[in-house]
N, CA, C and O atoms as a Tinker XYZ file with bonds, in Angstrom:
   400  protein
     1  N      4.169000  -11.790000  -12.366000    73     2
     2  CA     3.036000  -10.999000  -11.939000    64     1     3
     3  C      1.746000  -11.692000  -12.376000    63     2     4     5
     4  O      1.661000  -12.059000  -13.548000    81     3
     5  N      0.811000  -11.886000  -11.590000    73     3     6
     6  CA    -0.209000  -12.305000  -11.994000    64     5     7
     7  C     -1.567000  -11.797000  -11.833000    63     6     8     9
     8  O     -2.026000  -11.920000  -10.698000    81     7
     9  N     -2.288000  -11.273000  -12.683000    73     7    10
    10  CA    -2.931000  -10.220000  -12.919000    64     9    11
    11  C     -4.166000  -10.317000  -11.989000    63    10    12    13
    12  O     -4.549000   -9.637000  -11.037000    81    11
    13  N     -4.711000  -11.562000  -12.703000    73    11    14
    14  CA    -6.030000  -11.983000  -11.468000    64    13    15
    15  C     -5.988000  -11.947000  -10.247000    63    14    16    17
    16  O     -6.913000  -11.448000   -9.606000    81    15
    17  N     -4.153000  -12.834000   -9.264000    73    15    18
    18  CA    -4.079000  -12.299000   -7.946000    64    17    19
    19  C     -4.654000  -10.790000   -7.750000    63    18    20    21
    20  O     -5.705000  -10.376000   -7.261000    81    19
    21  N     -3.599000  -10.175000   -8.298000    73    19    22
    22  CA    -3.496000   -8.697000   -8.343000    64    21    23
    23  C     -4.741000   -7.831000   -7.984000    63    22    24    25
    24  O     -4.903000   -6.989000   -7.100000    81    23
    25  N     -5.813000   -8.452000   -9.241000    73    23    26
    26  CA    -7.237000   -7.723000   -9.297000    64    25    27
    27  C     -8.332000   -7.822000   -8.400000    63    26    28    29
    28  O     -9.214000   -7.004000   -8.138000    81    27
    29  N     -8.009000   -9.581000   -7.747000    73    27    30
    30  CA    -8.832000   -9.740000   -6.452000    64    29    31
    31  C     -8.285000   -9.143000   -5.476000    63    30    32    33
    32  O     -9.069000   -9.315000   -4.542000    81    31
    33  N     -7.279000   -8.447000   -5.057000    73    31    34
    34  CA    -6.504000   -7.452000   -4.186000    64    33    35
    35  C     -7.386000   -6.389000   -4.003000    63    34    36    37
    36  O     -8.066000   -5.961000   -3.071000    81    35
    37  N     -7.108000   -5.989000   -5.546000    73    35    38
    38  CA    -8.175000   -4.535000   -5.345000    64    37    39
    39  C     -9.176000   -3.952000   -5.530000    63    38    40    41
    40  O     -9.542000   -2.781000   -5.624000    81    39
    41  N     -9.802000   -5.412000   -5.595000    73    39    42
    42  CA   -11.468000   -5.679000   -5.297000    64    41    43
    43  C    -11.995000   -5.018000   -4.328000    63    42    44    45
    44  O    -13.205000   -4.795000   -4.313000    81    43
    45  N    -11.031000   -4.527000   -3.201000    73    43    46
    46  CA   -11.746000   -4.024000   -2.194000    64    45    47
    47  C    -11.678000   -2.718000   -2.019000    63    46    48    49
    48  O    -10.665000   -2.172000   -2.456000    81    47
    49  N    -12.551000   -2.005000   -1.453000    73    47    50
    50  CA   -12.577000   -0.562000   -1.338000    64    49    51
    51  C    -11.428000    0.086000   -0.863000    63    50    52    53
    52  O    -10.725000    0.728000   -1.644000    81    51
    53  N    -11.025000   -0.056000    0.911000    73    51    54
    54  CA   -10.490000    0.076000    1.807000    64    53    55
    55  C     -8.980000   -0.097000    0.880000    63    54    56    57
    56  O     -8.089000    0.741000    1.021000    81    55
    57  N     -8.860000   -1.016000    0.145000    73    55    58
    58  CA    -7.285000   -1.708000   -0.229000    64    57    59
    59  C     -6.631000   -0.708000   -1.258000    63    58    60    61
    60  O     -5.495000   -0.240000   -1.334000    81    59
    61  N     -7.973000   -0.527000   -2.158000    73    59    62
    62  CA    -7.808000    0.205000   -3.606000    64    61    63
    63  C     -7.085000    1.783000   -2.838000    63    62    64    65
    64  O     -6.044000    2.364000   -3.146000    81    63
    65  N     -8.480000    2.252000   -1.381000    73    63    66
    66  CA    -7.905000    2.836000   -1.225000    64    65    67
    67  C     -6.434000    3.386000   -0.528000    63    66    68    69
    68  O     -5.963000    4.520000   -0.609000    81    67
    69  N     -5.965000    2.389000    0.066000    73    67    70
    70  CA    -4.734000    2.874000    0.671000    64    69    71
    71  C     -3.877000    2.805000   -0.670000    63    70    72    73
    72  O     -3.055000    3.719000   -0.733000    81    71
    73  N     -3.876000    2.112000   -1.533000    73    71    74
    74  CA    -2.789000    2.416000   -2.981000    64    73    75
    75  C     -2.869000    3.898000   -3.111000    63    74    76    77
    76  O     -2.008000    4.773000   -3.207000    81    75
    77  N     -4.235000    3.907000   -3.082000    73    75    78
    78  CA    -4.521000    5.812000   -4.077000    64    77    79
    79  C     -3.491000    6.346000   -2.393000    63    78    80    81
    80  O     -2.285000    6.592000   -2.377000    81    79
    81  N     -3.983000    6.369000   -1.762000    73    79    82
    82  CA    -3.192000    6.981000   -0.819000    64    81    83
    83  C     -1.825000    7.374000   -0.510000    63    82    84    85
    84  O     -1.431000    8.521000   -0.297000    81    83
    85  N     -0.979000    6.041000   -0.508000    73    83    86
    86  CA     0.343000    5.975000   -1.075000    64    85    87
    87  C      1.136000    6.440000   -2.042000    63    86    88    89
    88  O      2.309000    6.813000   -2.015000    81    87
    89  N      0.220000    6.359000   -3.038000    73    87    90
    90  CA     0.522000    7.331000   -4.246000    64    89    91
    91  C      0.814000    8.827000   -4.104000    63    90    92    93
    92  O      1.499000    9.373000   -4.968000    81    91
    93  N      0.164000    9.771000   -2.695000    73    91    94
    94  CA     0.677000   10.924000   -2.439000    64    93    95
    95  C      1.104000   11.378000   -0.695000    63    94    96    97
    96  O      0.776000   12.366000   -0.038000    81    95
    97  N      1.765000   10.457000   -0.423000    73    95    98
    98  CA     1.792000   10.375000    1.062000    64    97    99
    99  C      1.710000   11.579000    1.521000    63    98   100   101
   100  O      0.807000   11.604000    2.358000    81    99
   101  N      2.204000   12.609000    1.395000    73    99   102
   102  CA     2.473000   14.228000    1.503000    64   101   103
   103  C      1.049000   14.506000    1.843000    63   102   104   105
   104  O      0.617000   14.779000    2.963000    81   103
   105  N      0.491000   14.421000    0.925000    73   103   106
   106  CA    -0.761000   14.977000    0.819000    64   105   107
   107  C     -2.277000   13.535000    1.651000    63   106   108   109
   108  O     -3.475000   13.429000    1.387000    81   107
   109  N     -1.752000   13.067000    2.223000    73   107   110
   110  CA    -2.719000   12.424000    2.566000    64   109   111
   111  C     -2.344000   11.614000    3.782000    63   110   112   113
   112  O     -2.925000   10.533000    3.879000    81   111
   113  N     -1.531000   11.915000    4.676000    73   111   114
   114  CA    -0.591000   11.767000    6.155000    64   113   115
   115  C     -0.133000   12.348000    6.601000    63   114   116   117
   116  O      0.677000   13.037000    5.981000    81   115
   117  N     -0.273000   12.496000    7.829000    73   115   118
   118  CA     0.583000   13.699000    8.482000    64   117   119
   119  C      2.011000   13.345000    8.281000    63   118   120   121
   120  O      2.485000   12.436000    7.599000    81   119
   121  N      2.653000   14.318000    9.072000    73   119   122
   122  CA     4.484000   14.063000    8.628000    64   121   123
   123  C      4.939000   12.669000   10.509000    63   122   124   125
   124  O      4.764000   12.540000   11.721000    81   123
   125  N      5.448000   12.180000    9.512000    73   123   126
   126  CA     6.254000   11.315000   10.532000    64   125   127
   127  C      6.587000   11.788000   11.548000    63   126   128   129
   128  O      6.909000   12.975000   11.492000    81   127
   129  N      6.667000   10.992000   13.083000    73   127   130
   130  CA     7.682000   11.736000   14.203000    64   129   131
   131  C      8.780000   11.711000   13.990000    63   130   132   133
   132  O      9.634000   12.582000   13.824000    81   131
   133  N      8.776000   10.128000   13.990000    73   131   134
   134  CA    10.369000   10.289000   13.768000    64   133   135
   135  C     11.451000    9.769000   12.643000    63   134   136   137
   136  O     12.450000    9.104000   12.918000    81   135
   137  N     11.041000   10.225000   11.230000    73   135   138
   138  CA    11.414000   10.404000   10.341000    64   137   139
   139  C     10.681000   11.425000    9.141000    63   138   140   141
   140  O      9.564000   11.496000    8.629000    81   139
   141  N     11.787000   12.053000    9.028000    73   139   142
   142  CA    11.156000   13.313000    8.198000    64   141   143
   143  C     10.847000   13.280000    6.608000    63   142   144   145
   144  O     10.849000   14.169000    5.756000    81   143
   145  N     10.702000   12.533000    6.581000    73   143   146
   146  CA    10.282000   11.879000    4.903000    64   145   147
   147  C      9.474000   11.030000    4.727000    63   146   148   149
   148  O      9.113000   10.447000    5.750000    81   147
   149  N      8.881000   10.613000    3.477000    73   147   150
   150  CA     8.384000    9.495000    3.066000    64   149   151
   151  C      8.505000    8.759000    2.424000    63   150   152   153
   152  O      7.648000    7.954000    2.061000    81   151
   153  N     10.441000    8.876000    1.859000    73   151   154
   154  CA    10.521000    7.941000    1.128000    64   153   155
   155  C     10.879000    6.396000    1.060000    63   154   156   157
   156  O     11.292000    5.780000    0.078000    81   155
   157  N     10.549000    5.775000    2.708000    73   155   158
   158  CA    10.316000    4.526000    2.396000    64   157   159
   159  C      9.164000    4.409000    2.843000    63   158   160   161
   160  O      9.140000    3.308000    3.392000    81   159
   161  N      8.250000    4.860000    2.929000    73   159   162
   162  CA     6.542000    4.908000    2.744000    64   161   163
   163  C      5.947000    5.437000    4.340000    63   162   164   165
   164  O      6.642000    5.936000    5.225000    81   163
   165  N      4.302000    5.133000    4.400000    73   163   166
   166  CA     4.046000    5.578000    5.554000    64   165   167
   167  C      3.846000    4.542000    6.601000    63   166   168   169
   168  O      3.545000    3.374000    6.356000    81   167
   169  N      4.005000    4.967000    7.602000    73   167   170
   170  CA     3.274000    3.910000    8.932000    64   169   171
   171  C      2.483000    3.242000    9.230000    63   170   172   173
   172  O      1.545000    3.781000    9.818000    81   171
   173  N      2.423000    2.006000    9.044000    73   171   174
   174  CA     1.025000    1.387000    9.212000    64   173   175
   175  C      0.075000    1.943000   10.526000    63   174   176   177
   176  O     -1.150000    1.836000   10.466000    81   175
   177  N      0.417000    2.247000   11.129000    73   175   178
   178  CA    -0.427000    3.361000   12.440000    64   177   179
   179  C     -1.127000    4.197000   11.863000    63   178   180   181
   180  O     -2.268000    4.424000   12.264000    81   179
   181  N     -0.329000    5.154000   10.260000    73   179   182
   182  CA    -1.329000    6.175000    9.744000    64   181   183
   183  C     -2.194000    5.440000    9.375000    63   182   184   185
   184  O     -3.357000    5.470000    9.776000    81   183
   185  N     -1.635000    4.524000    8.390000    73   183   186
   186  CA    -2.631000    3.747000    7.226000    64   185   187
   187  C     -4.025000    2.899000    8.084000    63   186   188   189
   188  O     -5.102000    2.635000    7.550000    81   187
   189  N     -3.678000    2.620000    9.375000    73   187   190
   190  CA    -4.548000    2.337000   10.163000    64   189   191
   191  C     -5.999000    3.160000   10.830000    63   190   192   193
   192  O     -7.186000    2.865000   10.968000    81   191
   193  N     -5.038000    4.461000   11.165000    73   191   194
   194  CA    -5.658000    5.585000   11.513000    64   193   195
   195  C     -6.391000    5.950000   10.646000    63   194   196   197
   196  O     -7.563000    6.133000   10.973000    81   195
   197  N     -5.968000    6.209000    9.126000    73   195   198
   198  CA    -6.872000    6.700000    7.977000    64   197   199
   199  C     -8.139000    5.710000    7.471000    63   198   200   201
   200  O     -9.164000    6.124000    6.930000    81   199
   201  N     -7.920000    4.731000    7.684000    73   199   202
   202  CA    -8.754000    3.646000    6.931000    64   201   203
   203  C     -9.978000    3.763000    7.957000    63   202   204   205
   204  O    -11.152000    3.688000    7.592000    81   203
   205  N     -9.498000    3.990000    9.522000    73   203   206
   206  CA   -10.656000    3.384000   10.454000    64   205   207
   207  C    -11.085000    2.068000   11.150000    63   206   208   209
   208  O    -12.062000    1.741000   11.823000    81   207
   209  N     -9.759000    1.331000   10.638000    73   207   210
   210  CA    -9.976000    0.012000   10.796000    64   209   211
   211  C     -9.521000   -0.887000   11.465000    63   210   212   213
   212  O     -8.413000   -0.354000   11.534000    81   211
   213  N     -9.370000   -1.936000   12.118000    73   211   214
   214  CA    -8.946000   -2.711000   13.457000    64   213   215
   215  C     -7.161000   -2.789000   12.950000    63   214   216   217
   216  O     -6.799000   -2.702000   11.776000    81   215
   217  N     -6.337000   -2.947000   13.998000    73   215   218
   218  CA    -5.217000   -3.152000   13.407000    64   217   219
   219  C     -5.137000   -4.344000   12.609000    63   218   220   221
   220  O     -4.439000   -4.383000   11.595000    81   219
   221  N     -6.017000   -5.601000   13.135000    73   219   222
   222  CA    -5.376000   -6.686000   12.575000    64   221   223
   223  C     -6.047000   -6.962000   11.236000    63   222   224   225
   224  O     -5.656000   -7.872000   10.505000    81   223
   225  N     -7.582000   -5.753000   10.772000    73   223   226
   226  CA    -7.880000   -5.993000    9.450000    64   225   227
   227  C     -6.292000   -5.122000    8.410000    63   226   228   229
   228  O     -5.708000   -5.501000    7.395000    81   227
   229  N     -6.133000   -4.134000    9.121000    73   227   230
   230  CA    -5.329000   -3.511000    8.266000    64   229   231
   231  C     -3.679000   -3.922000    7.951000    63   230   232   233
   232  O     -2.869000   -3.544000    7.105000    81   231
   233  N     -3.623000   -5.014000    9.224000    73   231   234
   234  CA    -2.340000   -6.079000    8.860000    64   233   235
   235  C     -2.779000   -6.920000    8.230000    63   234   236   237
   236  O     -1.964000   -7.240000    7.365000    81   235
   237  N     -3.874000   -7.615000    8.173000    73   235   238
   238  CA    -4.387000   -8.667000    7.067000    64   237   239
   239  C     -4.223000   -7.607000    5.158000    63   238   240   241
   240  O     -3.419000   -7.936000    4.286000    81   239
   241  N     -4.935000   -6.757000    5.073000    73   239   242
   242  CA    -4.549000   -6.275000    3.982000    64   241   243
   243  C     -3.824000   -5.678000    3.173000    63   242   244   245
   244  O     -3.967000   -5.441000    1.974000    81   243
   245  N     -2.492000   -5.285000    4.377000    73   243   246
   246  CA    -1.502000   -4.989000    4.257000    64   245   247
   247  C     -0.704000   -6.309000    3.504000    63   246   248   249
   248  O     -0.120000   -6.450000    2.430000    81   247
   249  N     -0.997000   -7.160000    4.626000    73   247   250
   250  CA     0.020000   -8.764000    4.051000    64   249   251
   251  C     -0.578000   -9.039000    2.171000    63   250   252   253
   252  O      0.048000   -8.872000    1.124000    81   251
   253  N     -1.914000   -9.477000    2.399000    73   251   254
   254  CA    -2.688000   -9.266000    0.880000    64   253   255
   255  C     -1.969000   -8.771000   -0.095000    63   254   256   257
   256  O     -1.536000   -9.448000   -1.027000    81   255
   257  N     -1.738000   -7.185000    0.095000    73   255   258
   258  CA    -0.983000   -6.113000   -0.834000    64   257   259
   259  C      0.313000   -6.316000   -1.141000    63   258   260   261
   260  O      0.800000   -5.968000   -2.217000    81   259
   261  N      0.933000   -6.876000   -0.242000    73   259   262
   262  CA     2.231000   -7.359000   -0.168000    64   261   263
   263  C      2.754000   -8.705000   -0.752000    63   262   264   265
   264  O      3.881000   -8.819000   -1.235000    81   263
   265  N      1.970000   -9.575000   -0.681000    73   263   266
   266  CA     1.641000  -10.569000   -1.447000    64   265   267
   267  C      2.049000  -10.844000   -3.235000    63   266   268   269
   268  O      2.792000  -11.510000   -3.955000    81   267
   269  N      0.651000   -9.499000   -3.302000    73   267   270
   270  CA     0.404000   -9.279000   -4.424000    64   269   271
   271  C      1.641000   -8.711000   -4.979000    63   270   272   273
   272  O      1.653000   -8.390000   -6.168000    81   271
   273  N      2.779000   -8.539000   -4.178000    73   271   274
   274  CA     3.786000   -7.601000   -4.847000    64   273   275
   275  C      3.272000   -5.772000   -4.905000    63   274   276   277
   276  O      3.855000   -4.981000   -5.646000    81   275
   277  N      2.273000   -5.417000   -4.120000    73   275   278
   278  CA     1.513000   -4.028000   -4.966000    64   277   279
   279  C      2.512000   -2.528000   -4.069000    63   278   280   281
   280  O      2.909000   -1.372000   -4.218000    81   279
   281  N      2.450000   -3.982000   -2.891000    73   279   282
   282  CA     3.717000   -2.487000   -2.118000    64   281   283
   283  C      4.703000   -3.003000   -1.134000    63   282   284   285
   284  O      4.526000   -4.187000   -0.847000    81   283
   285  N      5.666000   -2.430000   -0.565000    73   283   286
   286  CA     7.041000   -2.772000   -0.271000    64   285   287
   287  C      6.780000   -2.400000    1.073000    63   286   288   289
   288  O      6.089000   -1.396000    1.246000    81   287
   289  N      7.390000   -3.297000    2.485000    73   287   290
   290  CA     7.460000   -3.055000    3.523000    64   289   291
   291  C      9.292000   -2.483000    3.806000    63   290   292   293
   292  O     10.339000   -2.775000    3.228000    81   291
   293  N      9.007000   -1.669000    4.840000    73   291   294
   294  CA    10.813000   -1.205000    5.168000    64   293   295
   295  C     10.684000   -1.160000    6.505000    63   294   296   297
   296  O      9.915000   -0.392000    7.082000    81   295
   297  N     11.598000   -2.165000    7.187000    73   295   298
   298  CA    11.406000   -1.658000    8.432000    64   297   299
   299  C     12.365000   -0.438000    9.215000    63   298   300   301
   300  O     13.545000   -0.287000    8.895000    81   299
   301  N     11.767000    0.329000   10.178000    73   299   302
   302  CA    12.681000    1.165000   11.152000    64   301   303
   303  C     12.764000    1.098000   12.128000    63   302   304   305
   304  O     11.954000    1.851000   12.668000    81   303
   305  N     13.553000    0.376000   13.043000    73   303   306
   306  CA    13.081000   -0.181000   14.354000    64   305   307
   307  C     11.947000   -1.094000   14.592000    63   306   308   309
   308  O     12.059000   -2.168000   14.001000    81   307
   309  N     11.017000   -0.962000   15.217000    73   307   310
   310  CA    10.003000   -1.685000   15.320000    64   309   311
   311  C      8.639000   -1.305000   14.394000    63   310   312   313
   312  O      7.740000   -2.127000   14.218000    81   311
   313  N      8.620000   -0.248000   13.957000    73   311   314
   314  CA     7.766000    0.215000   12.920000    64   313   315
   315  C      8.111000   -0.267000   11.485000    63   314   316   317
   316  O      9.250000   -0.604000   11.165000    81   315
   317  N      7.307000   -0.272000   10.852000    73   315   318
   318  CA     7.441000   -0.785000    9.335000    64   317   319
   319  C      6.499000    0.298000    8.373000    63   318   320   321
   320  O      5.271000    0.358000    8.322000    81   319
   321  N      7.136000    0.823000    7.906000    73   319   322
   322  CA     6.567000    1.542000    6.983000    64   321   323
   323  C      6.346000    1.042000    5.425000    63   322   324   325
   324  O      7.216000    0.476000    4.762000    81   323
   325  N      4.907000    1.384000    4.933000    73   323   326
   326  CA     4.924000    0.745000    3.447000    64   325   327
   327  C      4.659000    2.344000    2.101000    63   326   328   329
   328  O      4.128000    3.453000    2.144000    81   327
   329  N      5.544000    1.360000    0.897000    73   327   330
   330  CA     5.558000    2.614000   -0.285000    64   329   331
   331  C      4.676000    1.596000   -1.279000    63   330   332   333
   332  O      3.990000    0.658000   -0.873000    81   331
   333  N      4.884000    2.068000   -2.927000    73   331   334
   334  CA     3.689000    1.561000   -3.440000    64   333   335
   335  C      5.350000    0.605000   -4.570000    63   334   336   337
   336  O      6.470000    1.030000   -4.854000    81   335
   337  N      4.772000   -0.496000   -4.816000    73   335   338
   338  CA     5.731000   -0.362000   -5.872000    64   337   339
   339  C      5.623000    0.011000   -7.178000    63   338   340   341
   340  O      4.773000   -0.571000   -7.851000    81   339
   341  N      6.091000    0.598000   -7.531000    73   339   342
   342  CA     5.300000    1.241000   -8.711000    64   341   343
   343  C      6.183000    0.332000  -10.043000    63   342   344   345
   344  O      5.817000    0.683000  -11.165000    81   343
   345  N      6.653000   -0.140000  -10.031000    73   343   346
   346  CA     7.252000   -1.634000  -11.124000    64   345   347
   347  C      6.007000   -2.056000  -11.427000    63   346   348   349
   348  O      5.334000   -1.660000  -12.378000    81   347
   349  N      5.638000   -3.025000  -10.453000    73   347   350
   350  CA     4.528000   -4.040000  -10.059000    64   349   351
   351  C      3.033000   -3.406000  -10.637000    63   350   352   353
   352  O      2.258000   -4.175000  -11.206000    81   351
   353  N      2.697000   -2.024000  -10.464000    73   351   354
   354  CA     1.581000   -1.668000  -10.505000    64   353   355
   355  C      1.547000   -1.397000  -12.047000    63   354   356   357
   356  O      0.563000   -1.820000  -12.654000    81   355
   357  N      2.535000   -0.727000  -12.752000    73   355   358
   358  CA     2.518000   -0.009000  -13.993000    64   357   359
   359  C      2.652000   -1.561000  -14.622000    63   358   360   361
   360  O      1.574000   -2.113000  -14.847000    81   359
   361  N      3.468000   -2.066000  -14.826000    73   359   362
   362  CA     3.262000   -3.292000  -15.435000    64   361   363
   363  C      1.873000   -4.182000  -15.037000    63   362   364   365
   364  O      1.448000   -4.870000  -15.964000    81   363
   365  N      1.379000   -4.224000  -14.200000    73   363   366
   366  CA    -0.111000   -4.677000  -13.900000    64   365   367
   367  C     -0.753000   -4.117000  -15.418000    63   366   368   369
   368  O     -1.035000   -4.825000  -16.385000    81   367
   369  N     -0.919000   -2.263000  -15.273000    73   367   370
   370  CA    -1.977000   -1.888000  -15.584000    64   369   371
   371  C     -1.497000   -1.924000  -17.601000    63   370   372   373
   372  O     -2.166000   -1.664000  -18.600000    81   371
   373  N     -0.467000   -2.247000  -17.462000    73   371   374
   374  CA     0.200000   -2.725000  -18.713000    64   373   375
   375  C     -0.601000   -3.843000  -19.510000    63   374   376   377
   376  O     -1.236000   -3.813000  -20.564000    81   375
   377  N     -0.301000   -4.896000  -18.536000    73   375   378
   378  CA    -1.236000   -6.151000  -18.548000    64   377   379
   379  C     -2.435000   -6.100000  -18.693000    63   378   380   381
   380  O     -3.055000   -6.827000  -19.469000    81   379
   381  N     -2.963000   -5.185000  -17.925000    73   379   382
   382  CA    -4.576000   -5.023000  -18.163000    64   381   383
   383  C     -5.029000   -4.737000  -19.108000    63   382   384   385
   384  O     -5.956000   -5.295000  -19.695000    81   383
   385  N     -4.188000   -3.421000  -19.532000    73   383   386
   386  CA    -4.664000   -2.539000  -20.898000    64   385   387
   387  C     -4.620000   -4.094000  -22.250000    63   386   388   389
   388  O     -5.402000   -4.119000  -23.200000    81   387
   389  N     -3.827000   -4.926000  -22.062000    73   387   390
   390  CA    -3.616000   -5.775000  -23.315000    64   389   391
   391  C     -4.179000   -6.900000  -23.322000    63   390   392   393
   392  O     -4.058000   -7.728000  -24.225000    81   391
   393  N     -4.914000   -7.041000  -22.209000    73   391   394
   394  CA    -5.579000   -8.569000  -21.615000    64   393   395
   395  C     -7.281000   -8.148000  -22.284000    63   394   396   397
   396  O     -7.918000   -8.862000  -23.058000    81   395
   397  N     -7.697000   -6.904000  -21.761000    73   395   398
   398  CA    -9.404000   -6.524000  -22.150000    64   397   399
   399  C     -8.923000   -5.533000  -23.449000    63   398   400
   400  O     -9.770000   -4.961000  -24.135000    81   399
């Protein structure tokens, strides 16, 4: 894990916010068509829809996030839904707390 990648990740508004987002999919996406859960994350269509933003910025920062290790793609058919990883993040903020 490398912290600095990590932190220039979520340098950005838009990025920081789809994490916070992910963090309560329930509460911050509508419910799937066609899957009734969220536990392999949400749709990049929502995450698109919510942000406001072109698809291909929100596939660029999607890839970024993914990169970074910060969240997990699953695919379902042709859709890909993303969750947060929460390994990756808690050990980040692990790192952080002991780095400053």
């Amino acid at each position: 894990m490398n912290v600095v990648a990590i932190s220039k990740v979520l340098a950005n508004d838009t990025r920081l916010s789809i994490l916070r987002w992910l963090k309560d999919p329930e509460e911050n996406f509508p419910p799937h068509k066609d899957i009734d859960h969220f536990d392999d994350g949400v749709c990049v269509g929502y995450i698109q829809d919510k942000a406001g933003l072109s698809q291909s910025t929100i596939s660029t920062y999607l890839s970024l996030m993914q990169q970074a290790d910060l969240i997990i793609p699953t695919r379902h058919g042709k859709w890909t839904y993303y969750r947060r990883n929460e390994a990756v993040i808690d050990q980040y903020m692990k790192s952080l707390r002991q780095m400053i």
